[in-house]
N, C-alpha and C positions, 0 to 999 in steps of 0.2 A: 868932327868935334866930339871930344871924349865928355861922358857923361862924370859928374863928379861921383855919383854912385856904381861901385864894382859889382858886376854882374858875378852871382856865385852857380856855377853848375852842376846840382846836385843831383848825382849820379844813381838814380831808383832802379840796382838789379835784381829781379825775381826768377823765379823757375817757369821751364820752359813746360809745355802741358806734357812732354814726354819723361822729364824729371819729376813731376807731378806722381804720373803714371806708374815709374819704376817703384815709386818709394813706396805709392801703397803699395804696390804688389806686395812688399820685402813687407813692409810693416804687417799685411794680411797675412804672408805665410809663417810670417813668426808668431803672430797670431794662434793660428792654427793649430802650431805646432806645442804651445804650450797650452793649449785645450788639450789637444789630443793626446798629451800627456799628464794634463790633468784626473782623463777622465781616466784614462788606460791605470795609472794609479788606483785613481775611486774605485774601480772593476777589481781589480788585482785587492784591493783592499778587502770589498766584501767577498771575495772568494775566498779570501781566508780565513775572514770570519765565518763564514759558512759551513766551509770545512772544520775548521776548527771548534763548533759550536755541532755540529755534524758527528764528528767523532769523538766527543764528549758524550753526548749521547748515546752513543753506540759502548763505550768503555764502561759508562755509567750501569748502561743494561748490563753486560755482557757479566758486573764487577759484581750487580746483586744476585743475581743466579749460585756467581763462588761465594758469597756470601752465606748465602742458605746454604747451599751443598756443604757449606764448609761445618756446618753447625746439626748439621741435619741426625736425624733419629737413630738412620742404620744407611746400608749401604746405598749409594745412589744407582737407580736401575735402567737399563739403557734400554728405552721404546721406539717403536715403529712409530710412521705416522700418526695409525688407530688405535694407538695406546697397547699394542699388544707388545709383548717381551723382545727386544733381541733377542735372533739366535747366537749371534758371533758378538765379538769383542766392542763393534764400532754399531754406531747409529747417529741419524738426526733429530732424537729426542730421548727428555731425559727425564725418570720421576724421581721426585725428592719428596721428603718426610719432614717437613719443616716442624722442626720443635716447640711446643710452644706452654712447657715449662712441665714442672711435677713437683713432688711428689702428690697426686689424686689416690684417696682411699678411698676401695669398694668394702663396703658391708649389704648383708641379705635385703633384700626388697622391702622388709616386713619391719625395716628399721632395728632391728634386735642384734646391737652391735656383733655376739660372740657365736649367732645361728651362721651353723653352714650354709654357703652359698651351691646348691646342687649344679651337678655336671647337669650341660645342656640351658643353662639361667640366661635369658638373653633381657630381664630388668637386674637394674640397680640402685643403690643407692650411693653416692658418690662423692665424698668431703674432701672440701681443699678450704685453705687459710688465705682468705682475700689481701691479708697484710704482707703475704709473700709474693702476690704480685701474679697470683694465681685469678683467673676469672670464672666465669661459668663455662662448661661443656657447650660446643651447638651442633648442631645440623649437621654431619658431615665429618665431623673431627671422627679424630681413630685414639683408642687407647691402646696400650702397649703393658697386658699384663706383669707383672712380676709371677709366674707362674711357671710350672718343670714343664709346660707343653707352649708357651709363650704364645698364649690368643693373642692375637689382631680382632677389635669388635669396633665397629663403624657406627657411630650417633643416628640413628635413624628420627628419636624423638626426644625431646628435653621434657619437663614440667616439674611442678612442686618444691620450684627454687624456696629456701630457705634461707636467707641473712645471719649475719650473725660472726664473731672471730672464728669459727669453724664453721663455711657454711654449707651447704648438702644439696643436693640433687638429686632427682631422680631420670634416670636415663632409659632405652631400648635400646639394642643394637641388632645390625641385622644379623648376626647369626650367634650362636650361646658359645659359651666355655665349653670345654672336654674333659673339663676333669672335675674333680671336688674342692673348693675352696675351706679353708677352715678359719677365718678370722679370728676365732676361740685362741689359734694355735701359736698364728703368724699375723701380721697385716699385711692383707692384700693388697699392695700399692701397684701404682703405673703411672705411664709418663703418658703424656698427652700429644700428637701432633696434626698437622693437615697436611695432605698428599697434595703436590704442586707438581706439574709437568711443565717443560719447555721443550716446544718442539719449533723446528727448523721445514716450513714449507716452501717449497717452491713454485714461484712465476714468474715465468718466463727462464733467462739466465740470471736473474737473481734469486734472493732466499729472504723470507721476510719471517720474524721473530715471533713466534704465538706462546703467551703465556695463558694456562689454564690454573685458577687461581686456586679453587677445590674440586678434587679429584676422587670420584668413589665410584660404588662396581657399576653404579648406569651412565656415567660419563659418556657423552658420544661425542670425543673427536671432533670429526666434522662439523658441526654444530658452531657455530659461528658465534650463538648467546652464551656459549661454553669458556672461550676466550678473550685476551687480547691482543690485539697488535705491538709489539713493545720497540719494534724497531722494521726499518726496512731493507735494501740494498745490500744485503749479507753475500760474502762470497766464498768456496772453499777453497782454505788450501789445497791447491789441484787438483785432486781427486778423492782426499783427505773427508772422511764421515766428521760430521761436529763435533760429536763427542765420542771419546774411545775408553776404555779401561784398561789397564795395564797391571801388571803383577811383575816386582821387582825386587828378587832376593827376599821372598814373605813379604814385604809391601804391599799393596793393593793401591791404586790411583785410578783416579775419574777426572781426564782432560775436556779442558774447550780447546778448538783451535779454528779458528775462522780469520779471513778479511773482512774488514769492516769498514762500508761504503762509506763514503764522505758525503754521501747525500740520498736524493731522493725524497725528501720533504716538502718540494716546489719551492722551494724559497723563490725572493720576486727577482734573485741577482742569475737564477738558472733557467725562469720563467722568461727572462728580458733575451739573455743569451741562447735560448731555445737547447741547453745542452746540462749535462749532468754529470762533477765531479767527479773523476772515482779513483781515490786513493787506493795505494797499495800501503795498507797498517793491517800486517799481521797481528793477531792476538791469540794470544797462549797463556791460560789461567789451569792451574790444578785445581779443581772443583773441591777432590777429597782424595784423605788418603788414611789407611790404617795399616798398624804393624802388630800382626798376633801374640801376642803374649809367650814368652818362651814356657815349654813345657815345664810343669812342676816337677822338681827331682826327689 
């Protein structure tokens, strides 16, 4: 006997615990895969910033050295590590004469605008115009006489600042004039600067960047309180000194030329990867250059 109500068979297919099985798999290794390419990205991204931020750095330094050199007093002079002179052409350190403005007029110690200043005078007295953007003499500065024997005198001590649209100073240096000044005759003027060295030491197989900010005859080098660190990871072109001089049909030129690392700051992306960028970015900057005046005819 057939029932008046039709029986409906409804058919409930699922996956078997092996179709289960595959699909994570597939699903976890896609997974995976786009983490792992997530991160590989992330990593790739901060190495470039690093680098990138790395050798900014490095260019920034490398730009303000030409900067100075470029603007500098007189010739720039190529030092040993102990600050003593190159013999030859090339070195890993360099002293400049950083300018730092004029025109400064000397009159006699004794204040008496038009009295000679005697050969051997290591006081002065010393005017500049604060509205030119001139300041006061310190500690360490060098003047640069207008004189037929051109002293070099190094600030040993300041005092007796005066104010004023003409203001005056009174100075020592450590060693006097050679000759006779006549303020009566001429005005004694001179330009002002600070001696600045950058020198290139070495640890290990890299070179790390030591600027010495003022530079006068007791300087010592090695003196650690004497500098700073301005950069680190420096490498030479091959076997190339830092800096070289050149002489070019009467020209005169004062080169940098270094590689300059991508790192070496521990950033936390070379700290994690246990390892340390190192581009190859040569750099080549003319520090300075002069061309002698052709003879008078």
């Amino acid at each position: 006997m057939n029932s008046s109500h039709t029986n409906h068979r409804i058919s409930l297919q699922g996956f078997t615990l092996a179709e289960l099985m595959v699909a994570m798999g597939i699903a976890g290794a896609v997974s995976l895969m786009i983490i792992s390419v997530l991160i590989s990205t992330m990593q790739l991204s901060s190495t470039n910033v690093v680098t990138n931020i790395s050798n900014y750095r490095a260019r920034q330094t490398l730009d303000r050295i030409g900067e100075i050199a470029r603007y500098a007093e007189d010739t720039p002079v190529l030092i040993k590590a102990d600050g003593t002179a190159a013999t030859t052409g090339t070195s890993d350190g360099i002293l400049v004469k950083n300018a730092l403005g004029g025109p400064y007029v000397f009159i006699n110690s004794n204040g008496h605008a038009t009295d000679d200043i005697p050969s051997g005078a290591t006081t002065f007295i010393v005017q500049y115009a604060p509205a030119a953007g001139l300041d006061s003499p310190k500690v360490g500065d060098y003047f640069l006489l207008a004189l037929s024997t051109a002293p070099e005198l190094e600030v040993t001590n300041v005092s007796a600042v005066t104010g004023g649209a003409i203001s005056q100073v009174t100075i020592t240096t450590r060693t006097g004039i050679t000759e006779t000044a006549k303020p009566g005759s001429y005005t004694v003027s001179a330009c002002r600067y600070r001696k600045e060295a950058y020198v290139f030491a070495q640890v290990g197989s890299q070179w790390t960047l030591l600027h010495y900010g003022k530079v006068n005859a007791t300087t010592v080098y090695s003196n650690s309180a004497n500098y700073k660190v301005l950069g680190t990871g420096f490498q030479k072109l091959a076997t190339q000194a830092f800096f070289t001089t050149t002489t070019d049909n009467g020209t005169q030129a004062a080169w940098l030329r270094a590689v300059a690392r991508s790192s070496d700051h521990a950033e936390a992306n070379e700290i994690q990867s246990k390892r340390n960028t190192l581009t190859t970015m040569p750099i080549q900057v003319k520090l300075w250059n002069y061309t002698a005046p052709p003879p008078a005819s």
